[in-house]
C-alpha positions in Angstrom: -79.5 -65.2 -15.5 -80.4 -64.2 -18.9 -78.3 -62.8 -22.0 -79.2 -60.4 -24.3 -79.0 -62.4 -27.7 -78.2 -59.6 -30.3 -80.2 -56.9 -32.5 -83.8 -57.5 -31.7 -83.6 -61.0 -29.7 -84.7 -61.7 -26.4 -84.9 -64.8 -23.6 -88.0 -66.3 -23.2 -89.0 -66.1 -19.1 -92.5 -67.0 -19.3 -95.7 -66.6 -20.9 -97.7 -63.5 -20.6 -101.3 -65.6 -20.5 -101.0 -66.0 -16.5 -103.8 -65.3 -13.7 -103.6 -62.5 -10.8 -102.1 -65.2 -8.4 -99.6 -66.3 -10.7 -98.4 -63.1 -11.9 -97.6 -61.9 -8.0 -96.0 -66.0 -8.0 -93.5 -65.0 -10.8 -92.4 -61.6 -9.1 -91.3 -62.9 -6.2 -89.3 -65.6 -8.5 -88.1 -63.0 -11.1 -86.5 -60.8 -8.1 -84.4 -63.5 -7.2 -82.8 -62.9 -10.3 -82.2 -59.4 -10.4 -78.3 -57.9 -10.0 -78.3 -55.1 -7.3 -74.9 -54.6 -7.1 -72.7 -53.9 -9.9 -69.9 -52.1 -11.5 -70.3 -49.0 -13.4 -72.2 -49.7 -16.7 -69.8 -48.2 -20.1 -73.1 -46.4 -21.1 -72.6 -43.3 -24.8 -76.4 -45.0 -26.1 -79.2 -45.2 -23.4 -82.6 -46.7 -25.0 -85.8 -45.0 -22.9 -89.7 -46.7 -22.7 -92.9 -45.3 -22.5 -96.3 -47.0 -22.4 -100.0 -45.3 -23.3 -102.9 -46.4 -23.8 -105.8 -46.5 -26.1 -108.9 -48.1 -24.6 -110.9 -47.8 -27.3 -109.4 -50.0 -29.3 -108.3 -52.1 -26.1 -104.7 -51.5 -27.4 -101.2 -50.7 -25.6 -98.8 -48.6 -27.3 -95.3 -48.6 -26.3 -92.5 -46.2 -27.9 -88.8 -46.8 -27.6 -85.8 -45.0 -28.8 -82.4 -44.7 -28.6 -80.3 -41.9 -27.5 -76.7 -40.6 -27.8 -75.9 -39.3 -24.5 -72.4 -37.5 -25.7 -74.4 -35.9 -28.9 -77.6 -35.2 -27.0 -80.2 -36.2 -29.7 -82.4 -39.2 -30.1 -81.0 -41.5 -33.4 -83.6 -44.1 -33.4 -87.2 -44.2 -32.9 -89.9 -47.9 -32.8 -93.6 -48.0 -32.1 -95.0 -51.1 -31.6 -98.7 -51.6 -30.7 -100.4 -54.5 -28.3 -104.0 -56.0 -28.0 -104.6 -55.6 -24.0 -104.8 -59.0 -22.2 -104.1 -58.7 -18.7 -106.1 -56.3 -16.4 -105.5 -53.1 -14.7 -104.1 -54.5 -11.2 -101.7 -51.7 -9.5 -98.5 -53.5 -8.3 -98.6 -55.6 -11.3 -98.6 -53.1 -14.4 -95.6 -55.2 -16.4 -98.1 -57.9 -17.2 -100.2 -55.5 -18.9 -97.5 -53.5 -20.7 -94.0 -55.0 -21.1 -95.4 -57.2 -23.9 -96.1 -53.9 -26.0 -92.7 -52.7 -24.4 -90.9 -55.5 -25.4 -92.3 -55.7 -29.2 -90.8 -52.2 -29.5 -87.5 -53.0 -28.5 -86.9 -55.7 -30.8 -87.6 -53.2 -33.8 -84.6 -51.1 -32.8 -81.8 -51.9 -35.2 -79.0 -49.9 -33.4 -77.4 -51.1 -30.1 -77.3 -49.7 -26.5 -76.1 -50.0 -23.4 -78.6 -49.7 -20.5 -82.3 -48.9 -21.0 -84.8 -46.2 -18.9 -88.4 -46.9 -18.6 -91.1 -44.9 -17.4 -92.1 -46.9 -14.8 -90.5 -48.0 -11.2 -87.9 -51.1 -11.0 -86.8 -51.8 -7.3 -89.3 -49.3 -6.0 -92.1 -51.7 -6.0 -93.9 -53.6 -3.6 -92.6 -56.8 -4.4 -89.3 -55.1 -5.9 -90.2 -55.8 -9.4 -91.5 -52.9 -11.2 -91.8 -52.4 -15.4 -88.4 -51.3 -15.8 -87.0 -54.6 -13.3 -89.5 -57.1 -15.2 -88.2 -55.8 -18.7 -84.7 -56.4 -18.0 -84.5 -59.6 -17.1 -86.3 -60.4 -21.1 -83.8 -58.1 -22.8 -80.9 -58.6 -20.4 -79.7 -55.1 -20.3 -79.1 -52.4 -17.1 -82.2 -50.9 -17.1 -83.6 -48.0 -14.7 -87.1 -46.7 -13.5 -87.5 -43.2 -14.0 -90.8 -42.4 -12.6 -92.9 -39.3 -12.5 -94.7 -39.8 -8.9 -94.1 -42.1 -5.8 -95.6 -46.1 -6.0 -94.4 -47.1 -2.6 -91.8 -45.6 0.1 -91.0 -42.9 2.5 -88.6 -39.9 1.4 -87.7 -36.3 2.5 -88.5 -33.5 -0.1 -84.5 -33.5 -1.9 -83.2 -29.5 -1.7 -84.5 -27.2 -4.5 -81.4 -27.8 -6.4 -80.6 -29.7 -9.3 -78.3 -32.7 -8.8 -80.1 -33.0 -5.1 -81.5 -36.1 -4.1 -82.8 -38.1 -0.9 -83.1 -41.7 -0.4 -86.7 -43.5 -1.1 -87.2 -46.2 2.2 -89.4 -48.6 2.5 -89.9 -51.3 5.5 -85.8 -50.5 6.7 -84.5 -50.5 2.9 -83.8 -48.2 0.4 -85.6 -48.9 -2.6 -84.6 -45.8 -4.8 -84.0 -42.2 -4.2 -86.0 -38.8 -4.8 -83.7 -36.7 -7.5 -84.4 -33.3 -8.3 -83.5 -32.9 -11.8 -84.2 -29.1 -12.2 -84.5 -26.3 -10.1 -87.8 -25.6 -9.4 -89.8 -28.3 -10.7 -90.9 -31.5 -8.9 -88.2 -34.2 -8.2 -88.5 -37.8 -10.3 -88.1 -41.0 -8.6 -85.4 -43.0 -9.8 -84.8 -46.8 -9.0 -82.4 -49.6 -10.2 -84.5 -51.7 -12.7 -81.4 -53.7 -13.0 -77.5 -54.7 -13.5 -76.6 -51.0 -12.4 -75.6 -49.3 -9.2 -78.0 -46.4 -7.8 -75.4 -44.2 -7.9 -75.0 -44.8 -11.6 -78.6 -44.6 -12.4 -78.2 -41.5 -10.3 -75.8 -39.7 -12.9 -77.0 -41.1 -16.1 -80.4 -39.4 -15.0 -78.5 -36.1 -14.9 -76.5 -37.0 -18.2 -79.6 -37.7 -19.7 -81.6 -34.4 -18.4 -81.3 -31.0 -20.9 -83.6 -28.4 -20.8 -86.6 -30.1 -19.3 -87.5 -32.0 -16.0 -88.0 -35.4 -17.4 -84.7 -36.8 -18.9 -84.8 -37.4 -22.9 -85.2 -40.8 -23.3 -88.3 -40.7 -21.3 -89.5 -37.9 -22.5 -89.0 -38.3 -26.5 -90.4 -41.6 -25.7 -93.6 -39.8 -24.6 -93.8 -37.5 -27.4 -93.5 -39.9 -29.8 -96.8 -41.9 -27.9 -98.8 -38.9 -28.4 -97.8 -38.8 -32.5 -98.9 -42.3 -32.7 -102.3 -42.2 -30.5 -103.3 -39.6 -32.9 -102.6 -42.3 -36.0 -104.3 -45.2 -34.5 -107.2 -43.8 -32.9 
């Protein structure tokens, strides 16, 4: 188990410098340590993740920030930017982002209480996506909030907002298929980690105002395309 230390601190797990077999090695150790069943998370500041990329400069760029869920608006924003060191491998995406990911949440000064990535969690291969493999460094809840399907069967959720369908995969349900807006295309929602599915469920929808993707993700996002435009 790992702790979240205070403002800006984080456990150690392992070092990022690691080969192709040994990443795959420390998934299948890491999701031995993940928390699929818990309580319901006290949750009024949600911190959301997004990753981009600028391959020019070989760089990773990942934006966090912090939003107030009862007041609607994003209160904190951090950029951090990464040198690229691990190659593009699907399945195995944290090892080339969460360091960039990580560097940006320890700039945030304010505190939260579960964290949303863009990116899957549970809803991976080896059941340790981005938002799974963050977690267990800051040791907060996290979920994946993801904008197409990595792995899994589903049926196509009503046209409906608040519908949803469950996301198998080999006799398991991995995440589900929500439908955050009527008449748009669902998002795919999985426990990264320390929160129930239903939970991650409704803090989607607490999360989700005038647009498909839910805030955190998508200020995230926005503020990614401010900063490419700086550093290219």
């Amino acid at each position: 188990m790992c702790f979240y230390l205070g403002k800006g601190e984080q456990v150690t797990l392992h070092t990022w410098n690691v080969t192709y077999k040994e990443a795959r090695e420390l998934q299948q150790k890491l999701r031995a340590m993940l928390i699929l069943t818990a309580d319901e998370v006290y949750c009024d500041t949600i911190a959301g993740a997004d990753v981009a990329y600028n391959n020019k400069q070989n760089k990773c760029i990942a934006a966090c920030v912090l939003y107030s869920i009862k007041e609607q608006k994003i209160i904190e924003t951090a950029v951090a930017v990464e040198r690229i060191t691990f190659p593009y491998i699907p399945g195995l995406l944290s090892f080339r982002e969460a360091p960039a990911v990580l560097q940006a949440f320890k700039k945030l000064k304010g505190t939260f209480q579960a964290a949303m990535l863009d990116g899957h969690g549970f809803a991976h291969p080896r059941r340790l996506g981005l938002a799974s493999h963050v977690a267990l460094w800051i040791g907060k809840p996290t979920i994946g909030c993801a904008k197409s399907k990595l792995i899994g069967k589903f049926e196509t959720p009503p046209d409906k907002a608040g519908s949803w369908t469950e996301l198998h995969d080999k006799g398991e349900i991995i995440g589900v298929v929500l439908r955050t807006k009527k008449n748009t295309k669902p998002v795919f929602i999985s426990i990264g980690n320390a929160v129930s599915l239903a939970q991650a469920i409704v803090l989607t929808l607490q999360c989700t105002t005038r647009y498909r993707i839910p805030e955190p993700i998508r200020a995230s996002h926005n503020l990614l395309n401010q900063h490419k435009r700086i550093i290219s």
